[in-house]
C-alpha positions in Angstrom: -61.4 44.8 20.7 -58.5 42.3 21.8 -57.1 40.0 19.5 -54.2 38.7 17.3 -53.3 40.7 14.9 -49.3 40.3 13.7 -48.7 39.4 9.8 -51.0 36.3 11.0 -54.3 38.2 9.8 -56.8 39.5 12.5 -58.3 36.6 14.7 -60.8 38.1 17.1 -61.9 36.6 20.5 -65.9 36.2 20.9 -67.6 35.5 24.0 -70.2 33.5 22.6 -67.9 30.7 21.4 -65.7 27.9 23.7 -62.4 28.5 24.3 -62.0 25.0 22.7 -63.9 26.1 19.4 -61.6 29.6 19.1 -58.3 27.6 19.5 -59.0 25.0 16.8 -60.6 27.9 14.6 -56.6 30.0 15.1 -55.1 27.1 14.7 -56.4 26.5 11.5 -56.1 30.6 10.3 -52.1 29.9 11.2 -51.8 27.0 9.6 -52.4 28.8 6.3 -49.5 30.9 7.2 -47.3 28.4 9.2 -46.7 24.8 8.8 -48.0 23.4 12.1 -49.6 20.0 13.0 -51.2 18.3 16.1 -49.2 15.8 17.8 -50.1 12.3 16.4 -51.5 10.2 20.0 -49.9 6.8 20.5 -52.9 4.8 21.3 -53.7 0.9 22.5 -56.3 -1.2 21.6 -57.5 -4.5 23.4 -60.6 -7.0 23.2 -61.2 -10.2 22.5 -60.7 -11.7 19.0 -64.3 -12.6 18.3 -65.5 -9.2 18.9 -62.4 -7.8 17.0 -63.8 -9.7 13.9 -66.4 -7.3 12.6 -64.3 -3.9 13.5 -60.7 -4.7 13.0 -60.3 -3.2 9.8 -62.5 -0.2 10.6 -60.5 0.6 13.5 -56.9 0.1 11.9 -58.2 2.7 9.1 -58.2 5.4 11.9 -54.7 4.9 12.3 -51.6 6.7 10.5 -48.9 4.2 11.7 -49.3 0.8 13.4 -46.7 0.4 15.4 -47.4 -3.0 16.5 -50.2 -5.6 16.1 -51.1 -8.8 18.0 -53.9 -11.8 17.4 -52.4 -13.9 20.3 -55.4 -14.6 22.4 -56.9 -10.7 22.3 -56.5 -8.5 19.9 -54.1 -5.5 20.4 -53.4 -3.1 18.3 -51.0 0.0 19.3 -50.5 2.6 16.5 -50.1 6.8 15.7 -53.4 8.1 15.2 -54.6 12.2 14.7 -56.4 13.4 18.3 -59.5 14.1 16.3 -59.9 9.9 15.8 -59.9 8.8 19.4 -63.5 9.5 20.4 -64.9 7.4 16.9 -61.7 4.5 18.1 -62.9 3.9 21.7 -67.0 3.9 20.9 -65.6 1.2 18.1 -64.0 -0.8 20.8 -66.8 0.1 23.3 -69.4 -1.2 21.5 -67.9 -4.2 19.7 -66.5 -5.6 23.0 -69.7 -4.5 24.8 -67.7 -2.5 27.1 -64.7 -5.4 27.8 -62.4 -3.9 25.4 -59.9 -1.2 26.1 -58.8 2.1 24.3 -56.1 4.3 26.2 -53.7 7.0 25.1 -50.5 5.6 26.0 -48.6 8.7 24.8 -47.7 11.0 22.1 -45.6 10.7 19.0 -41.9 11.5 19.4 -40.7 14.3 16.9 -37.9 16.0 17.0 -39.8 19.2 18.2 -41.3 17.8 21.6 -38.0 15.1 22.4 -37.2 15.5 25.8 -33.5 15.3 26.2 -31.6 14.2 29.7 
């Protein structure tokens, strides 16, 4: 049978599961072994500030770092936050700005690791 073997443990590929599942499922089996994170997204959030009033807090709890914050008219929020938040951030802002708000990845956290140097 193919697989990983290495001084990782054995990590076995099976049909029956997504490609997506079997990643996050090695990824976790390495991390036990290696110190390895996902890269934090850098992520912007927009609406109004009378729909921001019920979910503000909510949605600033899914984010690690808030990198800058702004009540001037809208609400915008643009912060770090782990991949694994972005689906429960942008049905948040979906569904408290009754589809006007926005929710975009802008980019990803810059570590020394992924720096791109001219």
């Amino acid at each position: 049978s193919s697989g990983i073997n290495a001084e990782y443990g054995h990590i076995s590929v099976k049909p029956n599961k997504s490609a997506k599942q079997q990643a996050l499922e090695v990824v976790r089996t390495l991390k036990e072994s290696i110190p390895i994170e996902r890269v934090k997204m850098k992520i912007r959030i927009s609406m109004g500030m009378a729909d921001s009033k019920k979910c503000k807090d909510h949605i600033k709890a899914l984010f690690l770092t808030i990198i800058s914050e702004d009540h001037d008219g809208q609400f915008e929020l643009m912060g770090l936050s782990e991949p694994g938040n972005y689906k429960q951030l942008a049905e948040l802002v979906g569904k408290h700005s009754r589809g006007k708000g926005m929710c975009e990845v802008i980019g990803v956290e810059e570590t020394a690791e992924n720096a791109v140097f001219d």
